[in-house]
One Martini backbone bead per residue (centre of mass of N, CA, C, O) as a GRO file, in nm:
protein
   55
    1UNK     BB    1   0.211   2.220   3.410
    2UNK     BB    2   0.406   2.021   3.140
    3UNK     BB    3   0.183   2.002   2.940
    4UNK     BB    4   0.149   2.319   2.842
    5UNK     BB    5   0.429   2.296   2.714
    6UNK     BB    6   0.515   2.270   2.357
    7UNK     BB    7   0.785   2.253   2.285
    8UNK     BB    8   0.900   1.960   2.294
    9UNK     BB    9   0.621   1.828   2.150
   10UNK     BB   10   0.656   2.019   1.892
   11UNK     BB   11   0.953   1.864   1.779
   12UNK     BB   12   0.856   1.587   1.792
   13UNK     BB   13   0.637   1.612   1.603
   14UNK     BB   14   0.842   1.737   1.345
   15UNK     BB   15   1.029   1.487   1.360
   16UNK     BB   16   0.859   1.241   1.305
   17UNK     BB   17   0.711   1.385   1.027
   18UNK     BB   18   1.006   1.360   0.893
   19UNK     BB   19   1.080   1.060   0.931
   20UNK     BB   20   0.817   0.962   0.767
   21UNK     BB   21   0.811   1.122   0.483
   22UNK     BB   22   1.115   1.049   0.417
   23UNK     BB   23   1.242   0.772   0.489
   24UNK     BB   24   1.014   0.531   0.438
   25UNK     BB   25   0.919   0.593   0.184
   26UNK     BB   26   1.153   0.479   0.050
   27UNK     BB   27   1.173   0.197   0.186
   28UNK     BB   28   0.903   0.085   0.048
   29UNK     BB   29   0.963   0.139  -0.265
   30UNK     BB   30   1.254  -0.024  -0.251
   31UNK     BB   31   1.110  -0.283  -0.254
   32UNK     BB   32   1.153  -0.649  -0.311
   33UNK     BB   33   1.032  -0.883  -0.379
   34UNK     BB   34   1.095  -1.233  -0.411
   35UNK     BB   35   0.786  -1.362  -0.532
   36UNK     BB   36   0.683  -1.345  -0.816
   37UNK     BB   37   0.412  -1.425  -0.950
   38UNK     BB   38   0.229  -1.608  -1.139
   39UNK     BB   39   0.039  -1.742  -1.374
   40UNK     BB   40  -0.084  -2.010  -1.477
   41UNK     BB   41  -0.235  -1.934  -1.765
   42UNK     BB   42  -0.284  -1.757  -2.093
   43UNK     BB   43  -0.539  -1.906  -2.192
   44UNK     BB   44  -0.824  -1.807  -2.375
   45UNK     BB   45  -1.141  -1.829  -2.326
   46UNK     BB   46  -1.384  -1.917  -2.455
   47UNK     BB   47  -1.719  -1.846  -2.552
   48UNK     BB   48  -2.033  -1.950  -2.487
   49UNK     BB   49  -2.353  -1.974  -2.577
   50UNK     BB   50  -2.627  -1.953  -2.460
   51UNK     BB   51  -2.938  -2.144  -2.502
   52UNK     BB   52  -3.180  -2.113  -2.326
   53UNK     BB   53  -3.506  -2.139  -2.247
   54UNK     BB   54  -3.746  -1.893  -2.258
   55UNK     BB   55  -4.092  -1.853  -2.178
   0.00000   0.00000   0.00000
């Protein structure tokens, strides 16, 4: 059975977790948006106190 032989699978293995942990992160996080954000309006609103009559 060529299953149970890990030399193969287990190289593969260790290069695949090589090229996620080393290429991928540095391309995710050179990453930049084209769009930024931007609020709508940045007046901050007053707050009124409560009036309610309570029983």
């Amino acid at each position: 059975m060529p299953q149970l032989n890990p030399a193969p699978w287990f190289a593969i293995l260790l290069f695949s977790w090589l090229i996620f942990l080393t290429i991928l992160p540095t391309k995710v996080l050179n990453h930049v948006p084209t769009n930024e954000p931007t609020p709508f309006n940045t007046e901050e609103h007053k707050a009124q106190p409560w009036d309610w009559p309570w029983q």
